[in-house]
C-alpha positions in Angstrom: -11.5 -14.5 14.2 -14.3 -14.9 11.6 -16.2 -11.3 12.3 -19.4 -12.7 10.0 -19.2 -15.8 12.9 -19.4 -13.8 15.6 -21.7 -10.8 14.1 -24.2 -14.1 13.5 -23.7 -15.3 16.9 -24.3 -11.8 18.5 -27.7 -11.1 16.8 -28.7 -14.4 17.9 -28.3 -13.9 21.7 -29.2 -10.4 21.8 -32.6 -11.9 20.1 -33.3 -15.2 21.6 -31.8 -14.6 25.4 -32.2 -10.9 25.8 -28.4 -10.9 26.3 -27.4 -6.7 26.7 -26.9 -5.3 23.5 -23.2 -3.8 23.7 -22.4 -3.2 20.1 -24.7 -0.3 19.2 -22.9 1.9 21.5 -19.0 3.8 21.9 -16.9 5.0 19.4 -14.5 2.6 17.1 -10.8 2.5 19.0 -7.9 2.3 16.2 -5.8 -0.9 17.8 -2.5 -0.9 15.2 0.1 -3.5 15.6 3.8 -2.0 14.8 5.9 -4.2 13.5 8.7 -3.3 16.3 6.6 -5.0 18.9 7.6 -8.9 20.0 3.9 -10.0 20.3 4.4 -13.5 21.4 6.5 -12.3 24.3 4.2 -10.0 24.8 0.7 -12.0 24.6 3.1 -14.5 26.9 3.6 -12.0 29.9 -0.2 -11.3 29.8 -0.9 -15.1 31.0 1.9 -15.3 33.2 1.2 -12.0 34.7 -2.2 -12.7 35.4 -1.4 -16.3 37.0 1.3 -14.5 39.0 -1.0 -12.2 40.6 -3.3 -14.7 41.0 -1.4 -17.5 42.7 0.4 -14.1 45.0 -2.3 -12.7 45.7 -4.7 -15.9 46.9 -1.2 -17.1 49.1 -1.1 -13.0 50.9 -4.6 -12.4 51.5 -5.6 -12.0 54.5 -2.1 -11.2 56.0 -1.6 -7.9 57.8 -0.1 -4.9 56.1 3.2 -5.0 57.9 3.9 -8.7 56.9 3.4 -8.5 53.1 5.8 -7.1 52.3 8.5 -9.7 53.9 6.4 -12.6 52.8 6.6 -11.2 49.4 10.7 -10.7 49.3 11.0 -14.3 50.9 8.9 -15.7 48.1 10.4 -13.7 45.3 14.1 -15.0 47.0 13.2 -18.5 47.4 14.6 -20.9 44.1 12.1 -23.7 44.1 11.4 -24.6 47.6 7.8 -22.2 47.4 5.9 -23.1 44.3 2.4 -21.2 44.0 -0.7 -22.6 42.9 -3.2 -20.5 40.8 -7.3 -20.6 41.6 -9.9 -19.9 39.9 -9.6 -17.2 37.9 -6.8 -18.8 36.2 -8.1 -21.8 35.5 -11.2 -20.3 34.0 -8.8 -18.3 31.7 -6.9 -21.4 31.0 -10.3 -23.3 29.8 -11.0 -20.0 27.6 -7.9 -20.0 26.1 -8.1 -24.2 25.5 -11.1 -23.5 23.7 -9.8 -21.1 21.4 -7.1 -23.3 20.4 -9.0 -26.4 19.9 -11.6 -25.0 17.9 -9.3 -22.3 16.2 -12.4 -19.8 17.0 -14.7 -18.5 19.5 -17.2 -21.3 20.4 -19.4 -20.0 23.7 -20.9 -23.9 24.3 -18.0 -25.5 24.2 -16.3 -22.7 26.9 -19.9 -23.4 28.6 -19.1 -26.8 28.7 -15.7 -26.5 29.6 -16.7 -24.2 33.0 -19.3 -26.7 33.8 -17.4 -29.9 33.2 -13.8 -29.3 35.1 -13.1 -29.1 38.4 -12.2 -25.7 38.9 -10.2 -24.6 42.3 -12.0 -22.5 44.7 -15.5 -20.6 42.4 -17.6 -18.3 43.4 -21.2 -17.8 44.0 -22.1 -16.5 40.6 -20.0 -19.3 38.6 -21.5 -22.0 41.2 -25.0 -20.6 40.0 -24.1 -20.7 36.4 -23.1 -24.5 36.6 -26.4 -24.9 38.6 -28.3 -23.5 35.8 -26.4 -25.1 32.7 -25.8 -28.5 33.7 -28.3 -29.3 36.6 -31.5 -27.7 35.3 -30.2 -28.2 31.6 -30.7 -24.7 30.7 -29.4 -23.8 27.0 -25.3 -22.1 27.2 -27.0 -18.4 26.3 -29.7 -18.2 29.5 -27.6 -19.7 32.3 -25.8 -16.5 32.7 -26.4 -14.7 35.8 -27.3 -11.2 36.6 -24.0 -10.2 38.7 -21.5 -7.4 38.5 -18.8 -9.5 40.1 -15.1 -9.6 38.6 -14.9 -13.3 37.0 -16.2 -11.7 33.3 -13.0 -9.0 33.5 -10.5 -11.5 35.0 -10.8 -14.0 32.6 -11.2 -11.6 29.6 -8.1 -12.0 28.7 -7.2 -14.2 25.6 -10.0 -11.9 23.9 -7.1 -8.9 23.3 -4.3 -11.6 22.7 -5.8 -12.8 19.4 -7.8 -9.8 18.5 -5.0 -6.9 19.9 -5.3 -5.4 15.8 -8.9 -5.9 15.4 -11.1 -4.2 17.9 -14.9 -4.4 16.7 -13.8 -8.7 17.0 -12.4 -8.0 20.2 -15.7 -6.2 21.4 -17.4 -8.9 20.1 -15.7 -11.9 21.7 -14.7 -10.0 25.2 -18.8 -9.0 25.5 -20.1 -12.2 24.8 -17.5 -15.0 26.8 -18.5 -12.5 29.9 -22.3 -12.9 29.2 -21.8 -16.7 29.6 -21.8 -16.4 33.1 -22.3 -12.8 34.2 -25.5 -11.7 32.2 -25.1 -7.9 33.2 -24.1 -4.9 31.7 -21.5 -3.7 34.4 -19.7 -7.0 33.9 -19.6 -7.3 29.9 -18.8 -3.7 30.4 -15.2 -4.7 32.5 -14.3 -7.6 30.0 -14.7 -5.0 27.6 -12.8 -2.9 28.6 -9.8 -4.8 30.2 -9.3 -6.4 27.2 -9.3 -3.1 24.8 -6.8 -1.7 27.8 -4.5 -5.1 27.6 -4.6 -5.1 23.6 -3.7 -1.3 23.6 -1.2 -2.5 26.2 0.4 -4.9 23.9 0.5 -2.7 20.6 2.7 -0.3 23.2 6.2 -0.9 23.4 7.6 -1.1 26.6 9.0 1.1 29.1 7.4 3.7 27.0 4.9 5.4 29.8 6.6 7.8 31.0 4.8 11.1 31.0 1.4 11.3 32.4 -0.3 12.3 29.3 0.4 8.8 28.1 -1.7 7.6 31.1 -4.6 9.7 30.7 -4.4 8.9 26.8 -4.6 5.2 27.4 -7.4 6.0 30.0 -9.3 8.2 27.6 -8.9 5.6 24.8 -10.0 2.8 26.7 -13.0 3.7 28.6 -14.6 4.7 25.2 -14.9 1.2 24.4 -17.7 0.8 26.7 -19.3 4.5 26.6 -23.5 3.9 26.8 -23.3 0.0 28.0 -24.4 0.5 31.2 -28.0 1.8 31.0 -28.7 0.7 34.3 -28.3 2.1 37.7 -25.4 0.9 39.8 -24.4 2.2 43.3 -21.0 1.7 45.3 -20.6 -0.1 48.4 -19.0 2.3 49.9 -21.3 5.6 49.6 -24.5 4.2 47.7 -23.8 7.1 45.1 -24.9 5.7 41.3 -22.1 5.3 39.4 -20.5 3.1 36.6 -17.1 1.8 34.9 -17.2 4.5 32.4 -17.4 7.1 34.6 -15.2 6.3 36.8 -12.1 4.8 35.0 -13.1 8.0 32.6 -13.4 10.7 34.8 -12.7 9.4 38.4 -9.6 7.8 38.1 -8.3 10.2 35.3 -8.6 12.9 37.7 -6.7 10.6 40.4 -4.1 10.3 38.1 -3.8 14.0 37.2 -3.6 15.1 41.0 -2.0 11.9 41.9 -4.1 10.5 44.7 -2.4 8.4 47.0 -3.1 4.6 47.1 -5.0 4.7 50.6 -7.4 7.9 49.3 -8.4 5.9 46.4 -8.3 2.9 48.5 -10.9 5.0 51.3 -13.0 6.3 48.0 -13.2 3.0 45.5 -12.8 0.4 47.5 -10.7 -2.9 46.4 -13.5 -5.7 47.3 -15.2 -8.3 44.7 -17.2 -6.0 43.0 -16.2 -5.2 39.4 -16.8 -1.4 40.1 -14.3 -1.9 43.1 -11.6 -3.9 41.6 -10.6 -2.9 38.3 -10.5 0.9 38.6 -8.0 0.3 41.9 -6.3 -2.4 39.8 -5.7 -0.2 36.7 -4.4 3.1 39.6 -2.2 0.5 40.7 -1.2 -0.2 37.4 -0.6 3.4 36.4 1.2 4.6 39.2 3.9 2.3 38.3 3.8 0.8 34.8 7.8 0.5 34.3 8.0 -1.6 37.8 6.4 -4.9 37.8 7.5 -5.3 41.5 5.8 -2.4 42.5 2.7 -3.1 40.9 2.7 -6.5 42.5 3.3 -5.5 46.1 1.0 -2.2 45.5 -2.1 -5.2 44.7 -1.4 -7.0 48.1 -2.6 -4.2 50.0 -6.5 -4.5 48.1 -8.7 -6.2 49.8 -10.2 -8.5 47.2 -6.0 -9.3 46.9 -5.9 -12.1 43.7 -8.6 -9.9 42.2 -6.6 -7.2 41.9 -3.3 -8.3 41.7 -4.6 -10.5 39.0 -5.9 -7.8 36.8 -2.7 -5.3 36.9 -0.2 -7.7 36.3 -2.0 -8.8 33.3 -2.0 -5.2 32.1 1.7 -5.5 33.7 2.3 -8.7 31.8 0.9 -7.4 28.3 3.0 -3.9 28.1 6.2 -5.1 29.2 6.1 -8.8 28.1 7.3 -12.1 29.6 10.8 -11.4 29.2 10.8 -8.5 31.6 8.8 -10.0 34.3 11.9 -10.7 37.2 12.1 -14.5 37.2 12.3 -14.8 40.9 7.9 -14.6 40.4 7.8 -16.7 37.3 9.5 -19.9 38.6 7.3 -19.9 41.7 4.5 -20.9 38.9 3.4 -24.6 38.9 1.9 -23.8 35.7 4.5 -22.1 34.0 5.4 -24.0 31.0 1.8 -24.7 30.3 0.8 -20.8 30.3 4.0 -20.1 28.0 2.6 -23.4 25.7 -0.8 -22.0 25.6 0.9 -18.2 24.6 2.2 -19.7 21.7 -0.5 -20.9 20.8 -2.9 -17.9 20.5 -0.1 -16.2 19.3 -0.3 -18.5 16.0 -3.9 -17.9 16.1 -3.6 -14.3 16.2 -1.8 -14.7 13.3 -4.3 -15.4 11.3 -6.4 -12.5 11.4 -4.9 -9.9 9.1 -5.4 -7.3 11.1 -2.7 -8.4 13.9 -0.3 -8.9 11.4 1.5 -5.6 11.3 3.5 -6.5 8.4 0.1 -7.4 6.0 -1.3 -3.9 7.5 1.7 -2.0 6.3 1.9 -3.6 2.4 -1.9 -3.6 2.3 -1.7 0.8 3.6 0.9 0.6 1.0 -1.5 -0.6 -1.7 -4.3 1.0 -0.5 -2.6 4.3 -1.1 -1.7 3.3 -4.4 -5.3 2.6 -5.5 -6.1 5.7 -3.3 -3.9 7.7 -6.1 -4.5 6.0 -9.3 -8.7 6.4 -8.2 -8.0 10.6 -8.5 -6.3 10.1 -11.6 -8.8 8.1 -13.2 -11.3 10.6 -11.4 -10.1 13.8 -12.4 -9.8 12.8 -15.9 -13.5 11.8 -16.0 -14.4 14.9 -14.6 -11.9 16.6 -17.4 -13.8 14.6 -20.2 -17.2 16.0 -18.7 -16.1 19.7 -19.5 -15.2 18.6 -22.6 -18.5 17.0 -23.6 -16.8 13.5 -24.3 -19.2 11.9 -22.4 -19.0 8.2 -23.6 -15.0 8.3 -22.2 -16.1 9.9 -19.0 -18.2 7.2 -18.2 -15.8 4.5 -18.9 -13.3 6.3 -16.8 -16.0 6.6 -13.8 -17.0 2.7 -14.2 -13.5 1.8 -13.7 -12.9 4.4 -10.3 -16.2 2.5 -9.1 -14.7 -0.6 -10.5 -11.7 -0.2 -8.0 -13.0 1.9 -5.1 -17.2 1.0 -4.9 -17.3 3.2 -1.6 -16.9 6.3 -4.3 -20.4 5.8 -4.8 -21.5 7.0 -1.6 -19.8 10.0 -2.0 -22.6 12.9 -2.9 -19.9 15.4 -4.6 -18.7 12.0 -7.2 -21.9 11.3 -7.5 -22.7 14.5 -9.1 -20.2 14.3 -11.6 -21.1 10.2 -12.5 -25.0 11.4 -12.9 -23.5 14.1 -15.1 -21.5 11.4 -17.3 -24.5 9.1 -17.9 -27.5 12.2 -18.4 -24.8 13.5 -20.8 -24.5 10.3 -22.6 -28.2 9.5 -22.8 -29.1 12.8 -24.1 -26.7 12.3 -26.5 -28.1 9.1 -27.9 -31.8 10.7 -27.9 -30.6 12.7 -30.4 -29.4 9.7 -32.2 -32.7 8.0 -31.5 -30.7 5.5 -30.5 -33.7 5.4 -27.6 -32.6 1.7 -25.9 -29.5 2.9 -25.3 -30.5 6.1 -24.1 -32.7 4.5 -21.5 -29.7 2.6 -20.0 -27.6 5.5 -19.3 -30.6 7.4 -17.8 -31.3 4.3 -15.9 -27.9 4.1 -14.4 -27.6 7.6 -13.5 -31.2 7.3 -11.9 -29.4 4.9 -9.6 -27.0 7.6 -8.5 -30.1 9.8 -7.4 -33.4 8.4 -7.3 -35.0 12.0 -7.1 -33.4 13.9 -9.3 -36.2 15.3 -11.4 -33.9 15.6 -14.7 -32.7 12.1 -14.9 -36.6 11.6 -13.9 -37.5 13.6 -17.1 -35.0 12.1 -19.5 -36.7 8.5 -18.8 -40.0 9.5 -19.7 -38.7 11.3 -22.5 -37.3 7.9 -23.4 -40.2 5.6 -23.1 -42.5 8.5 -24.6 -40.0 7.6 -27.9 -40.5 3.9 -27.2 -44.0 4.4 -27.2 -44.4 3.1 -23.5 -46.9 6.2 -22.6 -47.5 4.0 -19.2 -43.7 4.1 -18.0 -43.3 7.6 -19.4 -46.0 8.9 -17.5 -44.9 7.3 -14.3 -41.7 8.7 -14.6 -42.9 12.2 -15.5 -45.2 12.3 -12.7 -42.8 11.7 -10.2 -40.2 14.0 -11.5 -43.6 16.7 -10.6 -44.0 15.2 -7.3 -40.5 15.5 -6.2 -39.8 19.2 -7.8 -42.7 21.0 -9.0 -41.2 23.6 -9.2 -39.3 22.1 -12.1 -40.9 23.5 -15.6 -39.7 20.8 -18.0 -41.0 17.7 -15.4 -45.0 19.5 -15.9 -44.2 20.0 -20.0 -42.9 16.7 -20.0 -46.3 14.9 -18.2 -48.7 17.8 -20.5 -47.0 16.4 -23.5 -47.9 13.0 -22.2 -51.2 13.4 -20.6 -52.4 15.3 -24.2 -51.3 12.3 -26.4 -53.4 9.9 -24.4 -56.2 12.0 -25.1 -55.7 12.4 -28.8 -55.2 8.6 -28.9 -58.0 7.4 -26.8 
C-alpha cells in the first residue's frame, strides 16, 4: 500500500471529521516476514477461518451447552448434506477485501459504498445507522461513522494484516481508518487495531510453534502495544461498571489469565462474551491461546460465548492466520458455501501483498544485505575523513564526508559526525582565508554553519569573511550573533569591536 496515500488520507479525516487521532500514540511493532513462511496459505486460512467461525457459530447459537458439542461432531462428520452459510460479518469482510482488489489500494468511499449498496445478511444496529446516515441523509463517507464500541470494526479488520503483515505503520493506518467508516470510536479503531497487528504477527509465525507460554505472553505483550494511549476515553464493563479498556485488559488482564491459567468459565464470569468489543475479543483471543495448535478446540471452546459468531469468528481467524488453510481439518472447510470464493479472494491479496516490499521477505533480506554493506563502506569512508582531519588535509576530509552523506544522509543528524564534518569545512575555510581566497572561504564556513547554526566559531569565521569582502553589514550580523549565543566567547566580542570601530573610522 502507498503509505504517502494513506498518511494524506489520515490527516484529512483527523482534520475535516474529527475522526480519533490513533497515530500519535504506541510504540512501532517490528512485523518481519521469513522467508520459511507459506503466506498465501497462510493469508488463505485467515478468510476461511473467520467464515468458519462465523457460519458455526451463527448455526449453534443459542443451543444449550450440553448439545454443542454433538451438533458440532455431526456437522464436522457430515460430507455435503450440511452446507453453512456465513452473515454479516463475512460478507462485510468479503466487500473489504473486493475493494482492495479492485482498486489495488485502500479506497474508504468506495468500501462506504460497497456497505451501503449490497444486501448484507443479518446487520446490526450500528451498520443499519451508518447506511441511514451515508445513503439516506447523504452524509459525506468520513461523518457517517457512528459512535459505538461494538465488534463489526475488529471482525472485519482482517484483510488490513493480509496485505500489510511486513509493514505495520500501513497496517495501523488502514486497520484504524476502515473501522472509523462505521464505528467512529476509539474503543473500536482500537480492536481493528489490534486484531489485525495480532493476525499479521500470527502469520509471520510459523506454525505449531506456540508451545511454551512465554510465547503467549510475548505475542500478548507485542500486540497490545499497538494501541497503547488510543483510548482516552472512559469505558466501563457490563458486567461490574468498573472503567476499563482493550489495552489494559488484553495487556494486563488477560496476560495475567494466561500466566495463572484461568479457566474458561472464570474468565467467562469476569469478561463476559456478549457484543461488546471489550467483551468479545479478549475472551476470543483466551480461547485462542489456550489452544493455538488445535483448531478443533478453539472452535468448540467459541461455541460456549455468548455473542457465539462473534467470537468464534475472531479466534479462528487468529486460528486460520498462524496455522494456515492447509491445516484447518476439512470436515469444517467443505461445509463453506463460500469456499472457493474466500480461497479466490486469498490469492488475490496475496498478489497484492506482494507488492509492498516490505512483505516480501526475500527483498527484506538482499536489501539488509545491502544495507549492511553501505552500513560498512559509510565507516570506512568515515574513519578516513576523520583520519585526514588529524592530519590537517582538510580539502580530502571533506570530500570523503560529502560522499558518507552522499550515501547515508541520516549521518547528518548524528551530533558526534557532525562534529567532525563542522571540523572539515572550518578547517578548510580558514585555510583559504589565509589564501585570501575569501569566496571560497565563505562557502565552507557556510556549509559547516549548516551543521550547527550556533556555533559561535563557524559564526566568527563568516564575519571574518565578509569583513574581507568588505560586506561590513553581513559581517556585523554574523559577529553579533556569534556574542549573543556565547558571550562568553572572547574572539566573537574582538571580532564585532574590530567591526563596530571600522564603521566609525569610515563614517
Amino acid at each position: 500500500m502507498n503509505i504517502r496515500s494513506l498518511e494524506g488520507l489520515y490527516d484529512f479525516w483527523v482534520t475535516k471529521a474529527d475522526m480519533p487521532d490513533f497515530m500519535s500514540y504506541s510504540e512501532e511493532i517490528n512485523l518481519t516476514p521469513i522467508p520459511s513462511i507459506e503466506f498465501r496459505d497462510k493469508i488463505r486460512g485467515a478468510l476461511v477461518g473467520l467464515a468458519i467461525g462465523d457460519a458455526f457459530g451463527s448455526h449453534l447459537e443459542g443451543n444449550h451447552q450440553y448439545e454443542i458439542e454433538y451438533i458440532n461432531d455431526f456437522l464436522k462428520g457430515e460430507k455435503r448434506s450440511v452446507s453453512l452459510n456465513i452473515t454479516d460479518d463475512t460478507e462485510m469482510t468479503v466487500l473489504f477485501c473486493e475493494s482492495l482488489i479492485i482498486n489495488q489500494s485502500f479506497q474508504p468511499d468506495d468500501i462506504a459504498n460497497r456497505f451501503s449498496r449490497y444486501n448484507i445478511n443479518g446487520i446490526g444496529d450500528t451498520i443499519k445507522e451508518f447506511i441511514f446516515n451515508y445513503r439516506d441523509r447523504r452524509m459525506e463517507w468520513y461523518k457517517s461513522g457512528v459512535e459505538s464500541a461494538g465488534n463489526g470494526a475488529a471482525m472485519r479488520s482482517c484483510p488490513s494484516a493480509l496485505v500489510n503483515y511486513g509493514d505495520y505503520r500501513s497496517l495501523k493506518l488502514m486497520a484504524g481508518m476502515q473501522a472509523a467508516i462505521t464505528h467512529m470510536d476509539q474503543m473500536a479503531i482500537a480492536s481493528s487495531i489490534l486484531h489485525s497487528t495480532s493476525i499479521a504477527y500470527l502469520i509471520n509465525t510459523p506454525p505449531f510453534v506456540l508451545r511454551e507460554k512465554q510465547d503467549l505472553l510475548k505475542l500478548l505483550e507485542t500486540c497490545s502495544r499497538s494501541i497503547k494511549g488510543i483510548e482516552t476515553k472512559v469505558y466501563r464493563t457490563r458486567e461490574t461498571n468498573e472503567i476499563a479498556n482493550l489495552y489494559t485488559r488484553v495487556g494486563r488482564e488477560l496476560k495475567e489469565s494466561i500466566e495463572k491459567n484461568h479457566q474458561l468459565e472464570a474468565l467467562h464470569r469476569c469478561f463476559g462474551s456478549g457484543a461488546y468489543v471489550l467483551e468479545s475479543l479478549p475472551f476470543a483471543y483466551y480461547v485462542f491461546l489456550k489452544n493455538p495448535n488445535d483448531f478443533e478446540a478453539v472452535l468448540k471452546d467459541c461455541l460456549r460465548a455468548k455473542d457465539t459468531d462473534t467470537v468464534a469468528s475472531m479466534a479462528l481467524t487468529l486460528s486460520g492466520a498462524y496455522l494456515g488453510y492447509n491445516n484447518i481439518p476439512k470436515g469444517y472447510t467443505q461445509k463453506l458455501k463460500n469456499l472457493e470464493e474466500l480461497l479466490t479472494l486469498g490469492d488475490r491479496l496475496f498478489e497484492l501483498s506482494l507488492k509492498n516490499k516490505n512483505n516480501n521477505p526475500y527483498r527484506r533480506m538482499r536489501e539488509a544485505i545491502i544495507d549492511e554493506r553501505t552500513q560498512e563502506e559509510a565507516h570506512q569512508l568515515l574513519w578516513t575523513a576523520i583520519k585526514l582531519n588529524k592530519d590537517e588535509s582538510y580539502e580530502e576530509a571533506v570530500k570523503y564526508f560529502e560522499n558518507l552523506i552522499g550515501r547515508s544522509p541520516d549521518l547528518k543528524k548524528n551530533e558526534k559526525i557532525k562534529v567532525h564534518i563542522i571540523e572539515a569545512y572550518e578547517g578548510l575555510g580558514i585555510k583559504y582565508l589565509q589564501e585570501e581566497a575569501y569566496d571560497e572561504a565563505l562557502r565552507c564556513f557556510k556549509k559547516a554553519l549548516a551543521f550547527d547554526l550556533n556555533n559561535p566559531m563557524v559564526l566568527c569565521n563568516l564575519a571574518v569573511a565578509y569583513l574581507n569582502l568588505d560586506n561590513l553589514d553581513r559581517a556585523e550580523k554574523y559577529a553579533r550573533r556569534a556574542v549573543e549565543i556565547s558571550p562568553e566567547y572572547p574572539v566573537g566580542r574582538e571580532v564585532l569591536d574590530a567591526i563596530i570601530s571600522i564603521r566609525k573610522k569610515s563614517i
